[in-house]
C-alpha positions in Angstrom: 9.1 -28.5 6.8 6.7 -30.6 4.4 5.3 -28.8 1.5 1.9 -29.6 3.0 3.1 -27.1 6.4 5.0 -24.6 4.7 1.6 -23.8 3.1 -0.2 -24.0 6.0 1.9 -21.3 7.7 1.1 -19.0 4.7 -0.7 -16.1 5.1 -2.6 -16.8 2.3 -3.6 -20.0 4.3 -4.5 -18.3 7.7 -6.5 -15.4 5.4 -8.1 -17.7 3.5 -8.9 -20.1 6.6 -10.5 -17.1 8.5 -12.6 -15.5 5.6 -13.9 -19.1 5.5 -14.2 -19.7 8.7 -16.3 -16.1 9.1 -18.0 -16.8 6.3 -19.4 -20.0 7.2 -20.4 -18.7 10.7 -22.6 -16.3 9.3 -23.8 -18.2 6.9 -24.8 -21.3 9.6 -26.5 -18.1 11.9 -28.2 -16.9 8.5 -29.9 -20.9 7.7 -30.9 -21.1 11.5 -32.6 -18.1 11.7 -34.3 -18.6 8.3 -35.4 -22.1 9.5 -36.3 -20.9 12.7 -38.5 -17.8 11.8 -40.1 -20.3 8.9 -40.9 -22.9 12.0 -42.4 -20.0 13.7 -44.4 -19.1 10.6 -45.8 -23.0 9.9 -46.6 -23.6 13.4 -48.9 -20.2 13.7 -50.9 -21.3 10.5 -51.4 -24.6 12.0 -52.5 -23.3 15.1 -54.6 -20.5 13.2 -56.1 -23.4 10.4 -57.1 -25.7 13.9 -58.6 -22.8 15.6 -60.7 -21.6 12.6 -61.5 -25.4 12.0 -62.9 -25.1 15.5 -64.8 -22.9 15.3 -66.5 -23.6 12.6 -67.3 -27.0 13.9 -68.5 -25.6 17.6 -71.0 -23.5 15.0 -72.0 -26.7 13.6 -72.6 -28.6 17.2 -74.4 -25.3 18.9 -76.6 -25.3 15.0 -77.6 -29.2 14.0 -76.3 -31.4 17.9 -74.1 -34.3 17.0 -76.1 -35.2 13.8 -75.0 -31.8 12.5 -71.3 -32.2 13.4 -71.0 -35.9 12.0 -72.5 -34.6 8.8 -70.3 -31.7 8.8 -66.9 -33.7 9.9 -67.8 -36.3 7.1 -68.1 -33.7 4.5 -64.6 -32.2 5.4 -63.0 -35.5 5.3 -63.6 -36.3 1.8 -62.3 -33.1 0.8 -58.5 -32.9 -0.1 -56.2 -31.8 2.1 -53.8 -32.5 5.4 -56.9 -32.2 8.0 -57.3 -34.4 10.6 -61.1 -35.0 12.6 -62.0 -37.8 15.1 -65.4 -37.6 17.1 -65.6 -40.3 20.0 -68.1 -41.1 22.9 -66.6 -40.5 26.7 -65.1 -44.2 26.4 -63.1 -43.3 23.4 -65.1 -45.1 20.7 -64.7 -43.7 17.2 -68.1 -41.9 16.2 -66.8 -40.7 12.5 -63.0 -39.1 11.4 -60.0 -39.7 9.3 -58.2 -41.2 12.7 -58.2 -44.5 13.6 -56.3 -44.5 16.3 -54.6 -42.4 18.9 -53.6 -42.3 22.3 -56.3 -42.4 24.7 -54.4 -40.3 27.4 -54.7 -37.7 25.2 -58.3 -37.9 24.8 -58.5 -38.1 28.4 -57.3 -34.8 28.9 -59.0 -32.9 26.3 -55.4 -31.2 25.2 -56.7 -27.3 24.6 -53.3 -26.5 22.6 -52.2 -27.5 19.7 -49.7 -30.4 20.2 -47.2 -33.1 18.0 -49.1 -36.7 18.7 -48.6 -39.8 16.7 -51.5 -41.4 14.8 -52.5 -44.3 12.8 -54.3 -43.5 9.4 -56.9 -46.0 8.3 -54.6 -47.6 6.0 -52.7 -48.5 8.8 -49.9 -45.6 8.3 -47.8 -44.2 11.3 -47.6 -40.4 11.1 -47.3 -37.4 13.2 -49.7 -34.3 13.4 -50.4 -31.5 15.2 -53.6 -31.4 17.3 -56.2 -30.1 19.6 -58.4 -32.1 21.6 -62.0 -30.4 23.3 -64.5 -32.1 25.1 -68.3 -31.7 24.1 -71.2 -31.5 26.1 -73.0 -34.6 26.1 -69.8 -36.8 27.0 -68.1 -36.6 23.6 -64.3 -35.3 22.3 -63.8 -33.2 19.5 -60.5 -34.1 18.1 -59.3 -31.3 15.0 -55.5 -31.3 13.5 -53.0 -31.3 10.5 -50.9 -33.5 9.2 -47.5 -32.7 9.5 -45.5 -35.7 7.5 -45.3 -33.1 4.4 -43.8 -30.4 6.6 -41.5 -32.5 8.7 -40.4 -33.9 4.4 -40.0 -30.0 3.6 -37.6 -29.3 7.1 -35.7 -32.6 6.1 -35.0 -31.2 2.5 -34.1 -28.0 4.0 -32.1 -29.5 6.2 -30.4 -31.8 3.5 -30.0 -28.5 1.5 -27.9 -27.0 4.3 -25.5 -29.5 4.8 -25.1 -29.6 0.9 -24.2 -25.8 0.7 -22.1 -26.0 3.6 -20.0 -28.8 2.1 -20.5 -26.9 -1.4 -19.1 -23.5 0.2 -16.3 -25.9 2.1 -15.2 -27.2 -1.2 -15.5 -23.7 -2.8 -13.4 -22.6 0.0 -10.7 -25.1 -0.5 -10.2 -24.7 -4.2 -10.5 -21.2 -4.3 -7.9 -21.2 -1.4 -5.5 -23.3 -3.2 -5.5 -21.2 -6.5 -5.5 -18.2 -4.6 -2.5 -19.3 -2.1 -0.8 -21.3 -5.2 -0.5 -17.8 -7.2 0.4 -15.7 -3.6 3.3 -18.6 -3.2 4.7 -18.1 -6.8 4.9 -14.1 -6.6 6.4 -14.6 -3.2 8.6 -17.2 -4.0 9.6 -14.9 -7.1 10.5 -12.3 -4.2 12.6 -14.2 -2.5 14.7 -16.0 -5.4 16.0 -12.4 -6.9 16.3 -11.0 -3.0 18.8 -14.6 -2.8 20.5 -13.2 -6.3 21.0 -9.9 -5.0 22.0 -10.7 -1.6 25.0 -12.8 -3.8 26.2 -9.7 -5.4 23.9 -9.0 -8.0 22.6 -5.8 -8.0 20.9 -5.8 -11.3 18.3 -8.3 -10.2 15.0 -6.8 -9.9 11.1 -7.8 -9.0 8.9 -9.6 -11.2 5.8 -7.1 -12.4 3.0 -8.9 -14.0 1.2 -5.8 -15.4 -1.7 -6.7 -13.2 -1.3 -3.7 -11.2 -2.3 -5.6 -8.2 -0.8 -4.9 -4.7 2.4 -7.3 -5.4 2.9 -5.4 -8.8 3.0 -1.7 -6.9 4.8 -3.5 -4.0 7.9 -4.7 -6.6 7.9 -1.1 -8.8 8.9 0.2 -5.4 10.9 -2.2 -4.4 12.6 -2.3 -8.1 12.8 1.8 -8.1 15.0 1.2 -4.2 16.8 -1.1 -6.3 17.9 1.3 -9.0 18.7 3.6 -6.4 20.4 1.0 -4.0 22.1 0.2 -7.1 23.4 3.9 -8.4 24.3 4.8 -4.9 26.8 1.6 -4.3 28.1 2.7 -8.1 28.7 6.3 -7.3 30.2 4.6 -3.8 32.6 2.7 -5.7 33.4 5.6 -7.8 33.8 8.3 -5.1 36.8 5.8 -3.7 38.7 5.1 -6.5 38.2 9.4 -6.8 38.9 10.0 -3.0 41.7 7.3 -2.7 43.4 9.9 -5.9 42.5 13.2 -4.8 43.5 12.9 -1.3 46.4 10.4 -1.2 48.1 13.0 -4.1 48.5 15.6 -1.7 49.0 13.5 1.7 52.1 11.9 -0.5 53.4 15.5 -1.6 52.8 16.7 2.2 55.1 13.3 3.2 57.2 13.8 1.0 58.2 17.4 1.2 58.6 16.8 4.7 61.0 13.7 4.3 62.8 15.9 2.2 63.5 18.8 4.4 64.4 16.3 7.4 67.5 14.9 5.0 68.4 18.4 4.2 70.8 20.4 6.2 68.5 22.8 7.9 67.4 26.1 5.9 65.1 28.2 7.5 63.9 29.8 4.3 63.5 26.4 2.6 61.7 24.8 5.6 59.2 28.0 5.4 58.5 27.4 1.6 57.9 23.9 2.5 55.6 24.7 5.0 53.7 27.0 3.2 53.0 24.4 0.6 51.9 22.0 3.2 49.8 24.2 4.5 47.9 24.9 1.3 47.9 21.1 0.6 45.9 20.6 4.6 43.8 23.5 3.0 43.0 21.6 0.0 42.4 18.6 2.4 40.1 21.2 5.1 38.3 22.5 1.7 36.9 18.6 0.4 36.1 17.2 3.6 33.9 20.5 4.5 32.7 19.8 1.1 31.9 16.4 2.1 30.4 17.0 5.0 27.9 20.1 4.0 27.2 17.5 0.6 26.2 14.7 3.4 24.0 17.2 5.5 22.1 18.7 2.5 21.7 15.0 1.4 20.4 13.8 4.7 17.4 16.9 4.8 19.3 19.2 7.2 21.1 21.6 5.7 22.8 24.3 7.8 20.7 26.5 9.7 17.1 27.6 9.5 15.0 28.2 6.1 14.5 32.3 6.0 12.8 34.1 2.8 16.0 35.3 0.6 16.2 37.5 -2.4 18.1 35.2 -5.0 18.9 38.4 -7.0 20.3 39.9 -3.7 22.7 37.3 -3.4 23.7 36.7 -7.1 25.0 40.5 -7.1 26.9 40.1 -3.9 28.9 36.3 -5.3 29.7 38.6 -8.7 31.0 41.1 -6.8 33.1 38.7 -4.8 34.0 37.2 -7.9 34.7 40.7 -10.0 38.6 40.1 -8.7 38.7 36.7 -9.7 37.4 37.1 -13.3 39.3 39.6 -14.3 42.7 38.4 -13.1 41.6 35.6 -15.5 40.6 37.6 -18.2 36.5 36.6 -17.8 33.9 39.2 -18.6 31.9 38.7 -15.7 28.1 40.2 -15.3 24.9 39.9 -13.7 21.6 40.5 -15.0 19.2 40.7 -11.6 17.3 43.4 -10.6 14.0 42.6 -9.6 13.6 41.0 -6.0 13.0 36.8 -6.3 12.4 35.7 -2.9 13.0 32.0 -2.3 12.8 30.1 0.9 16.5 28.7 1.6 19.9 29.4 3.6 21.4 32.6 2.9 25.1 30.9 2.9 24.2 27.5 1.0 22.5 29.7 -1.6 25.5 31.8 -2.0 28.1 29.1 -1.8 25.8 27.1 -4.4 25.7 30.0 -6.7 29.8 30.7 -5.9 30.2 27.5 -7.4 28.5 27.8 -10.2 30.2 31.3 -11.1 33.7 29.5 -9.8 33.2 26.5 -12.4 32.5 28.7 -14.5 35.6 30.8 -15.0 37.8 28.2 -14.4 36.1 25.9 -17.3 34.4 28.6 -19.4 37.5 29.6 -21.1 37.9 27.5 -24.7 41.6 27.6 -25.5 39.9 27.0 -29.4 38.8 29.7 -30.7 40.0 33.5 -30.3 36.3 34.5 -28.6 36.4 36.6 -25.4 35.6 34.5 -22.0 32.7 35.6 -20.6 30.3 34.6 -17.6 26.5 35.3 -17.3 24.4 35.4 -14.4 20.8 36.2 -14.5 18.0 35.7 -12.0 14.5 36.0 -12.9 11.0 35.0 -12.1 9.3 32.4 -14.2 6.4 30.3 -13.5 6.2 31.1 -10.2 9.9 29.5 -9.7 13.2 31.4 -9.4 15.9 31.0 -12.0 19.1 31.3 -11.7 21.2 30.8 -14.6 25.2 31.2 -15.0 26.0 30.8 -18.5 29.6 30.9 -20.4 30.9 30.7 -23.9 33.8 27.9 -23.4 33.7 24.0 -24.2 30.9 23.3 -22.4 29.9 19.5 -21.8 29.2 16.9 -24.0 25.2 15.5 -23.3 26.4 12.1 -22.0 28.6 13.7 -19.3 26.1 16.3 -17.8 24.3 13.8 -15.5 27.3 12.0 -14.9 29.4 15.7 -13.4 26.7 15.9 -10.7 28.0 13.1 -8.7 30.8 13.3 -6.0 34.6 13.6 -7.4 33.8 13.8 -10.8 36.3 15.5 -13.1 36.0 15.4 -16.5 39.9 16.4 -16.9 41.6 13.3 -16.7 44.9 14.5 -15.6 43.2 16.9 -12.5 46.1 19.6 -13.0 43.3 22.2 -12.4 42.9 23.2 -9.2 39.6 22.0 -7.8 38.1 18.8 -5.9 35.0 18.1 -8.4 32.2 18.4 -5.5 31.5 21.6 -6.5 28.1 20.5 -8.9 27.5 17.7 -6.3 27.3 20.5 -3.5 24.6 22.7 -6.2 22.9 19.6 -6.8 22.5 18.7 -3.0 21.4 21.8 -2.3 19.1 22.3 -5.2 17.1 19.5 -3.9 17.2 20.2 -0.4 15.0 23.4 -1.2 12.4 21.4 -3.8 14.3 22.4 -6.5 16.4 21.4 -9.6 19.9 22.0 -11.2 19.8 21.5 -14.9 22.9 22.1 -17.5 22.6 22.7 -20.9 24.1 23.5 -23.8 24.8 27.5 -24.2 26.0 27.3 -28.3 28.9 27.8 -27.6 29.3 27.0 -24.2 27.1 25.6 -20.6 24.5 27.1 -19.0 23.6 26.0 -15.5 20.7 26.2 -14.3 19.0 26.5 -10.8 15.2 26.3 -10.3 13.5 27.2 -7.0 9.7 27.9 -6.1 8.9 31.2 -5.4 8.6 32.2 -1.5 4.7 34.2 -1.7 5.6 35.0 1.6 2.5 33.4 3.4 2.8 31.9 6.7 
């Protein structure tokens, strides 16, 4: 396609072409209407100026004969002006005017309206007026007009004016349409070379923004910000493989493994049920991250697992703590809970608990800081704040380091290289899925000494 097509087939073109096009329509109905209501206007004051000229003369006629209206024509015609006056006899001979000649027809039949004839000045000059013709008693015409060679000199500069605006607003058009299509094509062809360079791999490419603000500008901040998140996902994509492709093929070897073993073994029935038991805890394992997966996926994609009801957060912070009472201590974790008052929410019942669960979970398992000689201990309060519910689960280990804590959100991370403790690090990713399924937030900070997670909901006021 030539250059000359490619920017015909713009949309810039085609806008610009029917703006144009609209505009000039109107603007050719707006000149013929002008012209034709200012017609309208100069032919009623010619017909008004012959029909007062009329009269006056027929006063003249009735008052002093023919004597009186020679007299009377005479004096008009040396005044200045664009009147016209012939008197003849019934044979068409000149009696007195400012006409020397004109067409006897018309004479003949004593025209009563106003009407275009050509006439011959006494210099000898061809020009066109608008008359009225009467016949006299006593066998004589009255002939009374205007002469309309200034007015057909003012429709001919209007008319001259038209065409120049029109070709004016043409040209206007055009150059305005080729700035205005020339700066459409470089933003668009800006589009499309980084959509080429990310289409070849390279995700960091991103939208030009002028910081006009204009509709291309908001169009590529949203397109950039899709980018980011286009980007981020297909890292955290990459990085939840190389995570899944270690925490699942670990115990899928072990389970092969064991297996092979037991087959080359004479058979034991003792050592085949040990074996089995192990396997069966390593499917659990297995059971425990794909459920994980799966319910992380869900709250991700809006749906969650069964309908929104109104819950009491503190309700179900006291019931995970007493699930967890047994758990704590075996570990040596002071475990409490600081939630009394009722904070309803609107959420699941089960995600809310298994969200908090985790929280309580990670913390036991990670709150213990083999540093310092300090007691382990777990808090959990719930309170009401700012018309939002917080729940907070604070310990007094390690905690994690500031660059880490937005990193620990994301599927199958593990800040414990080796992975030797139990666990398949989508327990934050599960809170954090959750968190914003319900319009709220999980945020970890530090507890000095220690972590303090923290979920933020709205407050369910209980209308509708």
């Amino acid at each position: 396609m030539t250059r000359l097509g490619r920017i015909a087939s713009t949309t810039a073109f085609k806008l610009s072409a029917i703006y144009l096009s609209v505009f000039t329509a109107f603007a050719i109905v707006f000149a013929v209407a002008i012209t034709y209501a200012a017609d309208r206007f100069l032919n009623q004051q010619v017909n008004d100026a012959i029909a007062s000229e009329f009269l006056d003369l027929s006063q003249e006629w009735n008052s002093g004969g023919a004597f009186g209206l020679v007299d009377a024509i005479e004096e008009r015609i040396r005044r200045p002006g664009a009147s016209l006056y012939m008197l003849t006899d019934i044979n068409g001979r000149l009696v007195v005017g400012n006409v020397t000649s004109i067409s006897s027809d018309l004479l003949s039949r004593a025209v009563r309206e106003p009407t275009a004839v050509d006439y011959e000045t006494p210099q000898g000059e061809q020009r066109v007026a608008m008359v009225q013709v009467v016949r006299l008693t006593g066998e004589m015409f009255l002939l009374v007009g205007r002469d309309m060679t200034e007015r057909q000199r003012f429709e001919d500069v209007v008319r001259y004016a038209l065409v120049a605006a029109a070709v004016l607003l043409l040209g206007l058009g055009i150059v305005s349409w080729f700035f205005v299509s020339r700066r459409v094509l470089k933003r668009v062809d800006s589009v499309a070379v980084t959509t080429r360079r990310i289409m070849s791999g390279d995700l960091s490419g991103r939208l030009e923004v002028t910081g006009s603000n204009d509709e291309f500008d908001r169009l590529a901040e949203s397109l950039n910000a899709m980018l980011e998140r286009i980007e981020l996902l297909l890292g955290g994509l990459a990085e939840v493989t190389d995570n899944v492709a270690h925490d699942l093929k670990t115990p899928l070897t072990r389970i092969r493994n064991r297996i092979e073993a037991v087959l080359a073994e004479p058979a034991d029935a003792e050592r085949q049920r040990d074996v089995m038991q192990a396997t069966i805890e390593d499917a659990d394992q297995l059971i425990t991250t794909f459920n994980a997966l799966l319910t992380i996926a869900r709250l991700e994609a809006g749906s969650g697992d069964g309908a929104t009801e109104r819950v009491d957060a503190a309700a179900v912070a006291r019931d995970v703590a007493e699930l967890y009472e047994p758990l704590a201590e075996e570990a040596g974790v002071a475990l409490s809970v600081d939630a009394e008052d009722p904070t309803p929410i609107r959420g699941n019942r089960e995600l809310l608990g298994q969200a908090i669960a985790n929280l309580v979970d990670n913390a036991i398992k990670h709150g213990r800081s083999d540093t310092t000689d300090a007691d382990a201990r777990v808090a959990m309060t719930v309170r009401s704040e700012n018309n939002d519910a917080v729940i907070a689960v604070r310990d007094n280990g390690p905690g994690i380091p500031a660059a880490e804590r937005g990193r620990v959100v994301q599927r199958f991370v593990r800040l414990e290289k080796s992975r030797t403790t139990p666990g398949t690090g989508l327990g934050l990713s599960l809170v954090a899925a959750f968190a914003r399924l319900g319009q709220g937030s999980l945020t970890l900070d530090d507890a000095d000494p220690g972590l303090v997670a923290t979920l933020r909901f709205p407050l369910d006021s209980g209308d509708g």
